[in-house]
N, C-alpha and C positions, 0 to 999 in steps of 0.2 A: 699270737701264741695259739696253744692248740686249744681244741674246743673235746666234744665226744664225738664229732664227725670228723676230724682232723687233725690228725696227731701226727705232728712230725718227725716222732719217733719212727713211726713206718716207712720214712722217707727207702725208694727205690733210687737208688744215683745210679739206673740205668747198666751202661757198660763199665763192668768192672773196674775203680777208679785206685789209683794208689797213691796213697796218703801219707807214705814213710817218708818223704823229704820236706815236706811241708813244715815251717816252724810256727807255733803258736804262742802267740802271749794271750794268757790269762790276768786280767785282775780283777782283786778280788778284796770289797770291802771290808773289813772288820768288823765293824760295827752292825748288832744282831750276828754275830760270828757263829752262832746253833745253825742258824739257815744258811748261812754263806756258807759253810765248810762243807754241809753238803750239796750246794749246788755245785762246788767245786769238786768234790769226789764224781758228784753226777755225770758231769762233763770228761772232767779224765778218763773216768771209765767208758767212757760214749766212743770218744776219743782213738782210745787204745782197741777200742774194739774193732773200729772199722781199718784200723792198719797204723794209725799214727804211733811215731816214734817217741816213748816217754823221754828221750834226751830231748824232743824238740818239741817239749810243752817247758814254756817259762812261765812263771806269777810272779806279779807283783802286787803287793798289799797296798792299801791302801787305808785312811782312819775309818772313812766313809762312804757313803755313795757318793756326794756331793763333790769327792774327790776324783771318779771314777774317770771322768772324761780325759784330763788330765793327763794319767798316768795310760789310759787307752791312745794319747795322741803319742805318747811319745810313743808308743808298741809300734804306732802307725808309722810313725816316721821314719823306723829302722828298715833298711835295705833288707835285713834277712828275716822279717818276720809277715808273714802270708795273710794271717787270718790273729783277730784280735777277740776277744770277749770279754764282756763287763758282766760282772757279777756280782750282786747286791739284792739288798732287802730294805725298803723302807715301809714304817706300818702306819696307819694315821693315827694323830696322835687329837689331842685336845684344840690345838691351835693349826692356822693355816700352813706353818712349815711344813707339812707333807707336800702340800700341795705345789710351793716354791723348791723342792728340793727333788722331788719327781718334773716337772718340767726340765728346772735347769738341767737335770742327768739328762734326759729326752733329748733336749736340745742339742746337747754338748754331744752328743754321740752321733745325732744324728750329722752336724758338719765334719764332723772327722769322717765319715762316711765317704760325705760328699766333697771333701776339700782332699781327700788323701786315693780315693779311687778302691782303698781297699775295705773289706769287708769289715765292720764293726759290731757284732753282737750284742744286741739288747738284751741281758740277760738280769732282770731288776725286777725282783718282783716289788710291785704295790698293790699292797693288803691293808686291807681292816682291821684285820688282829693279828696277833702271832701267832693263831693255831692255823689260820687260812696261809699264811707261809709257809709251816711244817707242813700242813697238806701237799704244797706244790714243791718242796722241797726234800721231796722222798714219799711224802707219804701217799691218801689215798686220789690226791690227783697228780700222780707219776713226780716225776724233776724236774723241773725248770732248768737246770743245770746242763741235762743229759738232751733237752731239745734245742737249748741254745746253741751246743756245740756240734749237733748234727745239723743246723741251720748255716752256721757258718762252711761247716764242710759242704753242703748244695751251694753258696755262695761260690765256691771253686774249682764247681766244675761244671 
């Protein structure tokens, strides 16, 4: 993700790139739904700016992150969908389940990547609290939302 030296919101995709036919599946966790809705605003709007067609942005809900992959594989499987993003928020809690629920997302997204050829979007934050989410989910460290979804579009082209 981006740093203050690198922020892929700046991303140049070079020669003018057109993005109207492209279809995207979004999903997008529920749970923590304050952070999630905006990293999915974030992206939409990243989204639509650089040319994408809001007819061919899909979401799917999800309860959790832990369900993310899942519902990203099928996005992956379908013939007409280009470019997929996961979207989630997990915070650390008291016990080790962060830890086991952030890997598993990792993992699982990670072989849809590598088992389907197409682009799969790490769009998850994990944080310490939930005010370093709201940070990165609009606030003063930009969107997570709006960097995932111009990640995935340099993915395609």
């Amino acid at each position: 993700m981006a740093n203050y030296q690198n922020n892929p919101t700046d991303y140049s995709f070079g020669n003018p790139s057109d993005f109207t036919n492209i279809k995207i599946g979004i999903c997008v966790s529920k749970w923590n739904s304050e952070v999630t809705e905006s990293l999915y605003e974030g992206a939409v709007q990243a989204l639509l700016k650089k040319g994408c067609s809001s007819g061919n942005i899909v979401r799917s809900n999800v309860p959790g992150s832990f369900e993310l992959p899942l519902a990203c594989q099928r996005f992956a499987k379908r013939e007409d969908i280009d470019l997929v993003i996961a979207l989630g928020c997990v915070i650390q809690g008291e016990t080790p389940h962060f830890t086991f629920i952030c890997d598993a997302v990792a993992n699982g997204i990670t072989r849809i990547n590598l088992d389907t050829g197409k682009p799969v979007i790490f769009g998850v934050l994990t944080t310490n609290t939930h005010q370093q989410a709201l940070d990165r989910a609009g606030g003063k460290h930009g969107n997570k939302g709006e960097e995932a979804a111009l990640s995935g579009l340099k993915m395609l082209v």
